[in-house]
C-alpha positions as CSV (number, residue, x, y, z in Angstrom):
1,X,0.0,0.0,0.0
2,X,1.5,2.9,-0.9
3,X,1.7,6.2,1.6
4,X,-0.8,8.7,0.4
5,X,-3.5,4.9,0.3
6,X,-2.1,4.6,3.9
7,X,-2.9,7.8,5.0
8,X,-6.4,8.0,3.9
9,X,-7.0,4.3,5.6
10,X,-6.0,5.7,8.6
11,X,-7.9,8.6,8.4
12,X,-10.9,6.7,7.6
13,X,-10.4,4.7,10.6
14,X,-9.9,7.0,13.2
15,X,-12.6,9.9,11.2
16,X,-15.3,9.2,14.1
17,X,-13.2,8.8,16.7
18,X,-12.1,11.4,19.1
19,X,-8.8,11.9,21.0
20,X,-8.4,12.3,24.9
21,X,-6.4,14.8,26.0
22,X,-6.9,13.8,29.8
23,X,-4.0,11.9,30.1
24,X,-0.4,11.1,28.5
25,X,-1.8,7.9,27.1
26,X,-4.1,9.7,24.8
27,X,-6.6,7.4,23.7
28,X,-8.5,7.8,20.1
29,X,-12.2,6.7,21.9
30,X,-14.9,5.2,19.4
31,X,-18.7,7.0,19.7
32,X,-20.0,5.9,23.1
33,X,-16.9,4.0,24.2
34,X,-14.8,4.7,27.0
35,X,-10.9,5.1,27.2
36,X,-8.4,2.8,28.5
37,X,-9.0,3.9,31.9
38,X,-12.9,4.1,32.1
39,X,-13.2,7.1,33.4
40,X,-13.9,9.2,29.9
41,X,-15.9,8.3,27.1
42,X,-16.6,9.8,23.8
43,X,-20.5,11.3,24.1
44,X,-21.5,12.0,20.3
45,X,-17.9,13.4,19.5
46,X,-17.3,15.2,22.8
47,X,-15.4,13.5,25.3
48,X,-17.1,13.4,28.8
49,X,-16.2,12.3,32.0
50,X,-18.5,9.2,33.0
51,X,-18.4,9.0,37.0
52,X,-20.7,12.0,38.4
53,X,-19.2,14.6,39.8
54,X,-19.4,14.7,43.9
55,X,-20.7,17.9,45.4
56,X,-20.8,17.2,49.4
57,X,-22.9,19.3,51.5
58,X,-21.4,20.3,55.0
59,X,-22.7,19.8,58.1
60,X,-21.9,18.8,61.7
61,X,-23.5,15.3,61.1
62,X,-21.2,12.4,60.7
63,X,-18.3,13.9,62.4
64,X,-18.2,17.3,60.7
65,X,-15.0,17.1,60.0
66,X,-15.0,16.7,55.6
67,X,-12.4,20.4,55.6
68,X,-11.9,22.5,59.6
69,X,-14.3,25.1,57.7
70,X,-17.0,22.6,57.0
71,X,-19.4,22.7,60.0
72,X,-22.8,23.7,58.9
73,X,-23.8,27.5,60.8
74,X,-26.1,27.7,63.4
75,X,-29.6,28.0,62.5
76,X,-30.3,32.3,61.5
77,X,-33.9,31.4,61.8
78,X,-35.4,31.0,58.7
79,X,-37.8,28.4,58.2
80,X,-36.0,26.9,55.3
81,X,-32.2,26.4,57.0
82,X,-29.9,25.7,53.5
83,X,-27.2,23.6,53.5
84,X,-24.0,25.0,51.8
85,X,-22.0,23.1,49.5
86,X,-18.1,21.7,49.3
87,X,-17.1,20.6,45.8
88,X,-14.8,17.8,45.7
89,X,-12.6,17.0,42.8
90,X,-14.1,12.9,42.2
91,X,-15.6,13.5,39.1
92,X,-14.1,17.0,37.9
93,X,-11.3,15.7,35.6
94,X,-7.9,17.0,35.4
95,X,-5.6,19.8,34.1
96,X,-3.5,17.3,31.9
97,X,-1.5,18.8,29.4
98,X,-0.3,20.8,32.5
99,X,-1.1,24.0,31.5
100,X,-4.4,24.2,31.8
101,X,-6.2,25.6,35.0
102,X,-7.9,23.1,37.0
103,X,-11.1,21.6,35.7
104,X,-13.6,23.3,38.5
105,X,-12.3,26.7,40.2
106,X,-15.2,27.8,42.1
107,X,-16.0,30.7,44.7
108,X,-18.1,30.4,47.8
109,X,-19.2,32.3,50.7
110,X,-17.9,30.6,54.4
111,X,-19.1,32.0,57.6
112,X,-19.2,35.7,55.5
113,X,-15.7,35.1,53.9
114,X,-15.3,35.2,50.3
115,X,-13.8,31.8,49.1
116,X,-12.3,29.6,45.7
117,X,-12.3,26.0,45.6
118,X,-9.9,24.6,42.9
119,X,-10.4,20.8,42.4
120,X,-8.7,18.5,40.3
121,X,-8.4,14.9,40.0
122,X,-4.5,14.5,39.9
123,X,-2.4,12.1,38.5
124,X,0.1,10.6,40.8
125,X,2.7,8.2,40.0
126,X,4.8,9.5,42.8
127,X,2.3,7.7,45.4
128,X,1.5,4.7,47.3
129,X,-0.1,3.5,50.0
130,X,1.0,2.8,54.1
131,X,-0.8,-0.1,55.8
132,X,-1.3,-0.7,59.6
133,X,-2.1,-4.2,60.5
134,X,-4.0,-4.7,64.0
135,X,-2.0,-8.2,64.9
136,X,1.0,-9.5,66.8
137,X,1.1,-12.1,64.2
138,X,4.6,-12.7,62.1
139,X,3.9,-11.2,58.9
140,X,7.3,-11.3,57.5
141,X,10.6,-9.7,58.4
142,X,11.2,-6.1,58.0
143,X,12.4,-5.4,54.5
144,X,10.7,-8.7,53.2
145,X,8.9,-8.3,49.9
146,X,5.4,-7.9,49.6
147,X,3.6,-9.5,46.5
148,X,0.3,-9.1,45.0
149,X,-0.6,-11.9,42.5
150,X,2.8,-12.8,42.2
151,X,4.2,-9.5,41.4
152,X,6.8,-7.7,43.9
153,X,4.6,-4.2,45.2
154,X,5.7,-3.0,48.1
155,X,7.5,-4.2,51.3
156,X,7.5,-4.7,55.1
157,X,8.5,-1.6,57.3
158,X,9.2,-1.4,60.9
159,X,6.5,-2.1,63.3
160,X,5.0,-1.0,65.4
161,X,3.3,-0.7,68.8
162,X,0.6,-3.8,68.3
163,X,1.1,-3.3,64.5
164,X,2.5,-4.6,61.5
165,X,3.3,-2.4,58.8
166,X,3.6,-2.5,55.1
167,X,4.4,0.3,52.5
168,X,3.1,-0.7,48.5
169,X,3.6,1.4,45.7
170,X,6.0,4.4,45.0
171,X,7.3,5.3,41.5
172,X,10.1,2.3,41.1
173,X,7.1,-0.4,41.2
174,X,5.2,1.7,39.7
175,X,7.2,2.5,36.8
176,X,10.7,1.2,37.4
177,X,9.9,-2.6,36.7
178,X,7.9,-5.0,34.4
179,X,5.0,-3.7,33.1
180,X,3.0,-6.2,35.0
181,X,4.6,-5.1,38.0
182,X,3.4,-1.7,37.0
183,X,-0.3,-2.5,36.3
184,X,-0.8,-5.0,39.8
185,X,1.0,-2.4,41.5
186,X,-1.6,0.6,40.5
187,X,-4.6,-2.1,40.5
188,X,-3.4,-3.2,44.3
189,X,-3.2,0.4,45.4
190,X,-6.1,1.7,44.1
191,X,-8.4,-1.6,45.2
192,X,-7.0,-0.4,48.5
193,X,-7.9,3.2,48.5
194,X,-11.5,2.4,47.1
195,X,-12.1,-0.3,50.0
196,X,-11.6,-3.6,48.1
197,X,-9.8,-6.5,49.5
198,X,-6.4,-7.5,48.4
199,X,-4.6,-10.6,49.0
200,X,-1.0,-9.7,50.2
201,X,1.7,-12.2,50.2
202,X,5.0,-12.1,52.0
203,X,8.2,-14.0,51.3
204,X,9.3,-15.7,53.8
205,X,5.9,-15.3,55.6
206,X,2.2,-14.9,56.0
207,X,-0.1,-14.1,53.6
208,X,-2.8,-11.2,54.5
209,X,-6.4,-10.1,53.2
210,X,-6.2,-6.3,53.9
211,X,-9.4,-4.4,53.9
212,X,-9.1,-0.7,55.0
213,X,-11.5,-0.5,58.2
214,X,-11.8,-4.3,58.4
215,X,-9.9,-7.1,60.2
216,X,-7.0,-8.9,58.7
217,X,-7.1,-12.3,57.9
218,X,-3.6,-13.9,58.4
219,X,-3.4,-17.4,56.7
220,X,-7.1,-17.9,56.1
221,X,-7.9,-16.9,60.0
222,X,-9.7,-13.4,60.7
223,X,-7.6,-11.1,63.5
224,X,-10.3,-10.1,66.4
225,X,-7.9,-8.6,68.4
226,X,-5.2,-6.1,69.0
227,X,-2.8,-6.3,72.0
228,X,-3.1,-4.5,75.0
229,X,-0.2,-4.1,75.4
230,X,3.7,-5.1,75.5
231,X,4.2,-8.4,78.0
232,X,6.1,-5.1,80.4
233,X,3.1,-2.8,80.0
234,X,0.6,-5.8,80.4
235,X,2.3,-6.7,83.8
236,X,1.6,-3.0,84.5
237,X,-1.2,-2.7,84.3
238,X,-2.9,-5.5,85.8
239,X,-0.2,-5.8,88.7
240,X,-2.5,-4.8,91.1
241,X,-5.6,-7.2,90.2
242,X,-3.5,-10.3,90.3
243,X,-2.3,-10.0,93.8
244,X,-3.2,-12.1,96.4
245,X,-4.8,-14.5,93.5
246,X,-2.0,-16.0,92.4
247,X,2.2,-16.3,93.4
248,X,3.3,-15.6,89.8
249,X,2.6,-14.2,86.2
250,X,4.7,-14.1,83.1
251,X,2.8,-12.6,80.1
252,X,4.2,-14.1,76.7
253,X,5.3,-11.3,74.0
254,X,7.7,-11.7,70.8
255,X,9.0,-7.9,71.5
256,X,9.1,-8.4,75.5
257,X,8.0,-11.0,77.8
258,X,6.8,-9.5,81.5
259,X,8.1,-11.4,84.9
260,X,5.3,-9.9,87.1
261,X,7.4,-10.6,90.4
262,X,10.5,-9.3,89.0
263,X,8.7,-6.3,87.4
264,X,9.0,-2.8,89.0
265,X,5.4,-3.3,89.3
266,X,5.5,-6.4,91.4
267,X,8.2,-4.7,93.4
268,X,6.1,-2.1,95.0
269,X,3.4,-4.5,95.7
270,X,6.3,-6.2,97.4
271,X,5.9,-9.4,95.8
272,X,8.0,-12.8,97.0
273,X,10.3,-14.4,94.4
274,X,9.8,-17.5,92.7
275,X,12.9,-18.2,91.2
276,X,10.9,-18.5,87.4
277,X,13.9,-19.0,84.8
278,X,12.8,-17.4,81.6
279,X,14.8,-18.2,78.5
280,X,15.7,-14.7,76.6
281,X,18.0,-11.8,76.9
282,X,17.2,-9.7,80.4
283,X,16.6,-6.5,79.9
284,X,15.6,-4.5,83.0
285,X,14.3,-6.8,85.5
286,X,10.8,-8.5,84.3
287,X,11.3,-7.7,81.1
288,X,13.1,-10.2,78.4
289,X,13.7,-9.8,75.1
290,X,13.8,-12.8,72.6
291,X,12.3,-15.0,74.3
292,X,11.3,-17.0,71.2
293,X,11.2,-16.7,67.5
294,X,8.3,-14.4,65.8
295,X,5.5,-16.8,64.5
296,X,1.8,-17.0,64.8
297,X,1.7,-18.4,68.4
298,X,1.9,-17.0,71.9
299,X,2.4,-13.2,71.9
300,X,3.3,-13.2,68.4
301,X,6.0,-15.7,69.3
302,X,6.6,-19.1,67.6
303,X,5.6,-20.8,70.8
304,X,3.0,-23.3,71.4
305,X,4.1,-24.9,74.3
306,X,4.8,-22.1,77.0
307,X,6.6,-23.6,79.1
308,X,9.5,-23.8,76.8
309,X,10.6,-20.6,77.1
310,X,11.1,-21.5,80.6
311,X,14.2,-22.7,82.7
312,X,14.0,-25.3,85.4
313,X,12.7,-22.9,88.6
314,X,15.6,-21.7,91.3
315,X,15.0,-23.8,94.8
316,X,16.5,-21.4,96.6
317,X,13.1,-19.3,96.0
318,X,10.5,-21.6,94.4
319,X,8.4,-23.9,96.5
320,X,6.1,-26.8,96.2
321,X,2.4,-25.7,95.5
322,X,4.0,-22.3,93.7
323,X,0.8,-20.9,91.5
324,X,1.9,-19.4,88.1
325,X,-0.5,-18.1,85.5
326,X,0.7,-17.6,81.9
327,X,-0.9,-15.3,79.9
328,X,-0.4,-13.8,75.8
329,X,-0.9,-10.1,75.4
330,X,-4.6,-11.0,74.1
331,X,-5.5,-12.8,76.6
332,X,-6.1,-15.6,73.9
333,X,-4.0,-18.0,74.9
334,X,-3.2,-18.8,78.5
335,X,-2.6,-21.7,80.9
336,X,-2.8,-22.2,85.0
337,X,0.7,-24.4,87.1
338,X,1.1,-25.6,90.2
339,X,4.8,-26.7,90.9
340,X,4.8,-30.1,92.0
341,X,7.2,-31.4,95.1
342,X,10.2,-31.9,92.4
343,X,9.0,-27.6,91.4
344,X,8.3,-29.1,88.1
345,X,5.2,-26.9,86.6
346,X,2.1,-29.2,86.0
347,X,-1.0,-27.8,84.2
348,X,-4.5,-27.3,86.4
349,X,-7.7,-25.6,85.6
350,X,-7.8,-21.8,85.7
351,X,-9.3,-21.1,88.9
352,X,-12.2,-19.1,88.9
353,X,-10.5,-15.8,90.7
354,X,-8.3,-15.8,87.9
355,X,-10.5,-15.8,85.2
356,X,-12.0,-12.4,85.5
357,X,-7.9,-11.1,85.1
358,X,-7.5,-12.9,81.9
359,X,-10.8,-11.3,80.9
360,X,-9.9,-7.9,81.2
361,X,-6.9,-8.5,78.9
362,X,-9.2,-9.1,76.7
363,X,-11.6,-6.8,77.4
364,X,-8.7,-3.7,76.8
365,X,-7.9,-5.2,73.7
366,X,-9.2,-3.0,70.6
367,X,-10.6,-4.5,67.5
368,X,-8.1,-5.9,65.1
369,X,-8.3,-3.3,61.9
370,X,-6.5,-2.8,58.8
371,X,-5.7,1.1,58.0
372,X,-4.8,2.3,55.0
373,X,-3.3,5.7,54.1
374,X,-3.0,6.6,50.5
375,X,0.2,9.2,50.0
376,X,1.2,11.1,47.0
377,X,3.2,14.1,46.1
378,X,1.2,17.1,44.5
379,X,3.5,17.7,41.6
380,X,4.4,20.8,39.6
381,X,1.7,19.8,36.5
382,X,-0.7,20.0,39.1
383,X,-0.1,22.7,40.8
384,X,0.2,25.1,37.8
385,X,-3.7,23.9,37.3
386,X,-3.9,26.4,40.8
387,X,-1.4,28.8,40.0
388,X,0.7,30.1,36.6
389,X,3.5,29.9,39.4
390,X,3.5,27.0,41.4
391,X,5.8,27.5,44.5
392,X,3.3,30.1,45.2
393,X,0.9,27.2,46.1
394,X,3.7,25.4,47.9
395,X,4.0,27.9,50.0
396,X,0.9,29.4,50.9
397,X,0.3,25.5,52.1
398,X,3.1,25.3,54.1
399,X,2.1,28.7,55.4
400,X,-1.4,27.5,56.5
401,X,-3.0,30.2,53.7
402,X,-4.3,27.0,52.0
403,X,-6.6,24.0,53.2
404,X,-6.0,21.2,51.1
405,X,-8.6,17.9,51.4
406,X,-8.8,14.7,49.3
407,X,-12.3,14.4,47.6
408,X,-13.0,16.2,50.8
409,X,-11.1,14.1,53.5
410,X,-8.6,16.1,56.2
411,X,-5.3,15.5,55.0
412,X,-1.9,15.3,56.6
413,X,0.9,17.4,55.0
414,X,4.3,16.2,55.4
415,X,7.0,19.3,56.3
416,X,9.8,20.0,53.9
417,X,9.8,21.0,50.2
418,X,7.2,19.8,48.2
419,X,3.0,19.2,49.0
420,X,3.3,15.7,49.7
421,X,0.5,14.4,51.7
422,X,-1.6,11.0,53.7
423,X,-5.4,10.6,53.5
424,X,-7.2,7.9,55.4
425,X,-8.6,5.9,52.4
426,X,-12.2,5.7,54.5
427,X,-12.6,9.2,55.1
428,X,-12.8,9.9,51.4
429,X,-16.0,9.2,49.4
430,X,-16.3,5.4,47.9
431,X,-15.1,5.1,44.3
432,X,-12.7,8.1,44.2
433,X,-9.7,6.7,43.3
434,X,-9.0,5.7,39.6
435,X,-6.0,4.7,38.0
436,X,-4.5,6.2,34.3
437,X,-2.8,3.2,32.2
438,X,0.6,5.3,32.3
439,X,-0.1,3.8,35.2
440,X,-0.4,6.0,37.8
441,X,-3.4,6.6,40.3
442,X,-5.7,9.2,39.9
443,X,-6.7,10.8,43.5
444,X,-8.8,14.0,43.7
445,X,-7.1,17.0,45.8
446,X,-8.9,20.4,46.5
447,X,-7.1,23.4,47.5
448,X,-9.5,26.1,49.3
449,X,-8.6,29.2,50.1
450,X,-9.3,32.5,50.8
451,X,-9.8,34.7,47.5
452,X,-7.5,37.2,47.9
453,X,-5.2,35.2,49.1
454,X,-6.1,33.0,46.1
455,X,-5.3,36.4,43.7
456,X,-1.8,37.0,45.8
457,X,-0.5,33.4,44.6
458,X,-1.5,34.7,41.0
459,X,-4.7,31.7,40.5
460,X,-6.5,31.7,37.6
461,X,-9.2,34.4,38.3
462,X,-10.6,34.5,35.3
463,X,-12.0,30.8,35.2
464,X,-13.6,31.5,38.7
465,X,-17.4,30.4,38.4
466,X,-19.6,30.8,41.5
467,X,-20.7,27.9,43.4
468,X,-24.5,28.8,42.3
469,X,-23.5,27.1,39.4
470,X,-23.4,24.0,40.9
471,X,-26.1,23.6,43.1
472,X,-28.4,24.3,39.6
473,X,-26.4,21.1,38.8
474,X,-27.2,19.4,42.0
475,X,-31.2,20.0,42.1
């Protein structure tokens, strides 16, 4: 075929077709098809952003806390009372090619002060997602790879108190690998961020269903509890409700095992010694590290058995009869000894004094919940949809000038250069996350602000429409 027949074919084919501009993929979209990431479509040769776009009234209900502006006023006395309107970005589209101003700039009135909204959904490749796991369960070690459907997406970060923690995403999955990795890695984060479960495994360890606001499931069994505490803090504080029930306590924990009549604790309740061995390294006195190997057992601990993380008992201070509970930082496990004439410990029932002790471990336990955070890094392309100079914006955030929310959720600014930022994925309206194929995530950010303060960072006043606008739209 020659060049000028070539031409004209693929004219012809693309002739009804119309191109996206909305991100770098560009997609040529067929008449009532949508592009590659489903969120535009071409509507009769326009092209149209499919999901609605989310207009949130604010009011004290439900927390009140959608932006630190958004409580509702109190009641002026009129018999109709309006409700005033946040717009979110989830729905509004972007500002790619970068130059262009944000999709929706719009002005309000707050408590008497004059206003601008500017939403956009951005496009973040530099993002991910943090994850805090209610569970003294072995995950995996720190720095152990995390895999979703077989595909390396993150890792295991340092713990911590009661919690596992995982960080997925960032740029070098998300771009620096396979282009599988790529893809799992920007389905697994934004499953995440729009609630779904997603089946993490760990080399080297467990595998985990994470569901933000639900309990994990480690290896196929659902998490209903966190910790109360360290073995130390545990011995703490119940010190005081064991006494005179029982001659000695050691609370199990893969971080650090409590000796309740060696503890501080049992010290000022002036507590007898038993001469309890306790394998491990001593720290202070009643409190052992490495005790035992992290697994899913006692504690977090690779024990099943307890009593193997104990020596043979001292006979210069244990006695026959000697009454030991052993307890793990749930209260989920735990067994009752007596030391027998040779001060070998044999098991007995738990007597019924002791059961209400082991209940309130229990009882101060919190639900076992998976939190996820999403975090990104506002970049320069979308800040320039706020401002013509960008590091105005920067700054007037750093400088509190400017609230910024995510699709209307409080957000957490990190110091430093840069607006780089952590949402609580179930604070933010369901669905609001999308991906691009690039791939990156797409995550909706609002930046509100007073309007002359919106003028002094040089915004783009002249694409200022008034929130009236809107509210025709909503009716």
């Amino acid at each position: 075929m020659s060049k000028p027949d070539l031409f004209a074919a693929q004219s012809a084919a693309t002739a009804d077709k119309v191109r996206c501009d909305a991100c770098p993929v560009m997609c040529y979209i067929r008449p009532g098809a949508a592009g590659a990431c489903d969120r535009y479509a071409n509507d009769n040769g326009t092209i149209v952003r499919v999901d609605p776009h989310v207009v949130l009234e604010r009011t004290v209900s439900g927390g009140g806390s959608l932006v630190p502006f958004a409580g509702a006023p109190d009641w002026d006395g009129n018999v109709v009372h309006e409700k005033s309107l946040f717009v979110t970005a989830i729905g509004a589209g972007t500002t790619y090619p970068d130059y262009k101003p944000a999709p929706l700039i719009v002005a309000s009135d707050i408590a008497g002060v004059d206003m601008v909204t500017v939403v956009t959904e951005g496009i973040f490749s530099y993002c991910g997602v943090k994850i805090k796991i209610d569970t003294d369960r072995h995950l995996g070690k720190e720095t152990a790879l995390v895999r979703a459907q077989g595909e390396v997406v993150g890792h295991v970060t340092t713990g911590e108190y009661g919690s596992q923690m995982l960080s997925l995403g960032g740029v070098d999955h998300l771009t620096g690998g396979s282009k599988k990795e790529g893809r799992v890695t920007c389905d697994t984060i934004m499953d995440l961020c729009n609630g779904n479960a997603v089946e993490l495994a760990i080399d080297g360890g467990s595998s985990v269903v994470v569901q933000a606001g639900k309990a994990p499931i480690v290896n196929g069994v659902a998490e209903t509890r966190m910790r109360a505490g360290c073995g130390s803090a545990t011995i703490g504080m119940f010190a005081k409700q064991w006494q005179g029930k029982i001659d000695e306590v050691v609370v199990v924990d893969d971080h650090i095992t409590g000796v309740w009549t060696e503890h501080q604790a049992g010290k000022m309740l002036g507590l007898r010694p038993t001469g309890v061995k306790v394998k491990g390294r001593r720290s202070t006195p009643g409190r052992y590290f490495q005790v035992a190997e992290p697994g899913g057992g006692w504690g977090g601990t690779d024990v099943t058995d307890p009593l193997s993380i104990l020596g043979p008992f001292d006979p210069k201070e244990a006695w026959p009869g000697l009454r030991m509970l052993m307890v793990s930082t749930t209260g989920e496990q735990w067994a009752y000894y007596e030391l027998d004439d040779a001060l070998r410990p044999v098991e007995r029932p738990l007597p019924a004094a002791l059961v209400p002790t082991v209940e309130r471990i229990a009882e101060n336990c919190e639900p076992a919940l998976c939190n996820v955070l999403f975090m990104g890094g506002a970049g320069g392309s979308l800040r320039s949809g706020v401002t013509e100079n960008p590091v105005r914006l920067t700054r007037s955030v750093k400088d509190a000038l400017v609230s910024v929310t995510c699709g209307g959720a409080p957000v957490y600014g990190w110091p430093g250069g840069g607006i780089t930022f952590m949402v609580d994925v179930t604070r933010v309206p369901p669905g609001a996350f999308g991906y691009v194929p690039t791939p990156a995530i797409v995550a909706p950010i609002e930046f509100t602000m007073r309007r002359a303060d919106y003028a002094a960072l040089g915004g783009h006043l002249d694409h200022i429409r008034p929130i009236d606008s809107l509210r025709a739209a909503q009716s």
